[in-house]
C-alpha positions in Angstrom: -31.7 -30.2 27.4 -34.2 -28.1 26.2 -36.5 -28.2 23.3 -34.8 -24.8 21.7 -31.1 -25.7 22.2 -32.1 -29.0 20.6 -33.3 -27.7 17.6 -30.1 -25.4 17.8 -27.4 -28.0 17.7 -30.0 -29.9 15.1 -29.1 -27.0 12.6 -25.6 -26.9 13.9 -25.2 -30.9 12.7 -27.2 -29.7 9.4 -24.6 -27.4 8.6 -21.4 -29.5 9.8 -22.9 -32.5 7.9 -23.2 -30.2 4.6 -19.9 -28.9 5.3 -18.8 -32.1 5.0 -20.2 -33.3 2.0 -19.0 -30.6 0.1 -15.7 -31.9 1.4 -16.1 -35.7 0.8 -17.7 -34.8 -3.2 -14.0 -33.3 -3.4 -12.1 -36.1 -2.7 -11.1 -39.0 -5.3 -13.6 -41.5 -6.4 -13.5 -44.9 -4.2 -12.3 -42.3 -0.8 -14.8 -43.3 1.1 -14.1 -47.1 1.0 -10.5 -46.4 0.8 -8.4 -48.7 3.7 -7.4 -45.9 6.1 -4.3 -46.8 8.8 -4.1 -45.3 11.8 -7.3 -43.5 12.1 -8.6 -45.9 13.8 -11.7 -46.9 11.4 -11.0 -49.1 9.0 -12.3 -46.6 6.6 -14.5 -43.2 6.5 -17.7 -45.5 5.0 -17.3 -47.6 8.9 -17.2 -44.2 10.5 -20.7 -42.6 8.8 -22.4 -45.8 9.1 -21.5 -45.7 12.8 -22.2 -41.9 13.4 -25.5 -42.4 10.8 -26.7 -45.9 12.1 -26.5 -44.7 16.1 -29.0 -42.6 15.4 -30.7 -44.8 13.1 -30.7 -47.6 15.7 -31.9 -45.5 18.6 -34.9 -44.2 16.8 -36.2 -47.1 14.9 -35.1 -49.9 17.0 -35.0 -48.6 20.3 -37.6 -46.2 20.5 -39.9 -47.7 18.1 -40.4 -44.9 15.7 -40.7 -46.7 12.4 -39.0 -49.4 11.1 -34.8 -50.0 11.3 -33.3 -48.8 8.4 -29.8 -50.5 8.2 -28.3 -50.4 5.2 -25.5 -53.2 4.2 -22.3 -51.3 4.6 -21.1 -53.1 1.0 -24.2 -51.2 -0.3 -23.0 -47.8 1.2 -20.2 -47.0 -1.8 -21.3 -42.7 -2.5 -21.7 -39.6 -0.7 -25.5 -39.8 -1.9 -25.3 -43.3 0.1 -25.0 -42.1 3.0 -26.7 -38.7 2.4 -30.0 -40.4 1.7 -29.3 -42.1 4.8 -28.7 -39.4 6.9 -31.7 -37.3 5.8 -34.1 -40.4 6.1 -32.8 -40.7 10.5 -33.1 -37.1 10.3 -36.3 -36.6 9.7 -37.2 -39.5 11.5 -35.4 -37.1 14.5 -37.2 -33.9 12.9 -40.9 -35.5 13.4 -40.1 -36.2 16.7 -39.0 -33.5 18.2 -41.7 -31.7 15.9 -44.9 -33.5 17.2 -43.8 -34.7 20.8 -45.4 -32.6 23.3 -43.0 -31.4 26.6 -44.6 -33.9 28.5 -44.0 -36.4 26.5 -40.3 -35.2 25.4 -39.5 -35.1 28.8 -40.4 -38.3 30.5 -37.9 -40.5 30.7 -37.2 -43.7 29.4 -35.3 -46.5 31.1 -33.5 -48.8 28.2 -30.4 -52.0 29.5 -27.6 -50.9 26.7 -24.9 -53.0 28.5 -25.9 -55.5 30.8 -22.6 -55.2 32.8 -24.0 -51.3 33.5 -27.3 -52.2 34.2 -29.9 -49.4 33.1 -29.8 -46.6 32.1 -32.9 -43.9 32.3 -32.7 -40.7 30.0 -35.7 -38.5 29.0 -36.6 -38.5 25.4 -35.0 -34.7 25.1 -31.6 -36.4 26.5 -31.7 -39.4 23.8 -32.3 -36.6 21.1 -29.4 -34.8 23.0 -26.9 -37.5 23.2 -27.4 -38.4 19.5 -26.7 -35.1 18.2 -24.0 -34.3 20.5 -22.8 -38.4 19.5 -22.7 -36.7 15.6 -20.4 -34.0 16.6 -18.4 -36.2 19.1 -17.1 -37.8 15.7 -17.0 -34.7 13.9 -13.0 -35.1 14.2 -12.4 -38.4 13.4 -14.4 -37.7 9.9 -11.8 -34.2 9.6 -9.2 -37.0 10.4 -10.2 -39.1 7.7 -10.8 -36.0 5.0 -7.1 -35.2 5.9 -5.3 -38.5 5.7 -7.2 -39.3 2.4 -5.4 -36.1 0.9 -8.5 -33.6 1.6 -8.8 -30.4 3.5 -10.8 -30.8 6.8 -14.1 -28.9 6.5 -14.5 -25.4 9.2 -16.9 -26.7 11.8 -16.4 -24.6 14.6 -19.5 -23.3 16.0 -18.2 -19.9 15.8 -18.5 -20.9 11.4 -21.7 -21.8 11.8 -23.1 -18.8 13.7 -21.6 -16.4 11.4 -22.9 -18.5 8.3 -25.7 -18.5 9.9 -26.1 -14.8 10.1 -24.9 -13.9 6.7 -27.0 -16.9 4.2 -25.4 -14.5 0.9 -21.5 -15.5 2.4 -20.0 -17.7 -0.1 -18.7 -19.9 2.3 -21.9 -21.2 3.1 -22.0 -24.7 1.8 -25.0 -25.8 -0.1 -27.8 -27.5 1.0 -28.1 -25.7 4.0 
């Protein structure tokens, strides 16, 4: 992928992840701990430290750009939780595709993730791909969650975005973003 449609779907996550904090500050106090059946987390808090520490993990672990971050999940109990979380891999992800020069952001790494698949070679512009794209993969299951805990599931169509996008005065544009 290239370097511009990165930074595109980067500030497509941005907004989805504000749109859905403005949803989750909505919802009742102890929701994101709150059991969940059927959605197939145990609860949203399992889901965000997935979707957060994926990212988290490839960065700092596997590619060795600062230390692993990790929080305890017991720890992670408030939207700012996870928000502080969030924005500390992000700009982890920000430097990197800020100072990494093509040649470097295109060579390609070869990392075992399963040794039953054997390895598995991706260029650093495809890691910084998959993890975004990995984000908005689980875009539905957090909607899912917002739902079943009595919410209404944030607008995170791409179409939202570009027309947020286009019109920053539009009320509908959630803060932070």
């Amino acid at each position: 992928m290239k370097r511009d449609a990165i930074d595109e779907l980067f500030d497509y996550t941005e907004f989805a992840w504000a749109m859905i904090g403005q949803t989750v500050a909505s919802l009742p106090g102890g929701s994101l701990t709150k059991p969940v059946d059927g959605s197939g987390w145990p609860s949203m808090r399992e889901a965000f430290m997935h979707v957060i520490g994926a990212t988290d993990g490839w960065l700092h672990r596997t590619l060795e750009y600062g230390g692993l971050i990790n929080p305890a999940p017991e720890s992670m109990t408030q939207w700012a939780d996870f928000d502080a979380y969030h924005r500390t891999t992000r700009a982890t992800f920000r430097r990197i595709l800020d100072q990494t020069p093509d040649d470097r952001l295109y060579q390609t790494h070869t990392r075992v993730y399963d040794e039953e698949d054997g390895p598995e070679t991706m260029s650093l512009a495809e890691i910084l791909a998959n993890l975004l794209l990995h984000e908005r993969g689980h875009h539905g299951d957090i909607s899912t969650l917002i739902y079943q805990l009595g919410g209404e599931p944030p607008a995170l169509d791409y179409r939202q975005y570009v027309y947020l996008k286009r019109n920053p005065a539009s009320p509908f544009r959630p803060r932070g973003w």
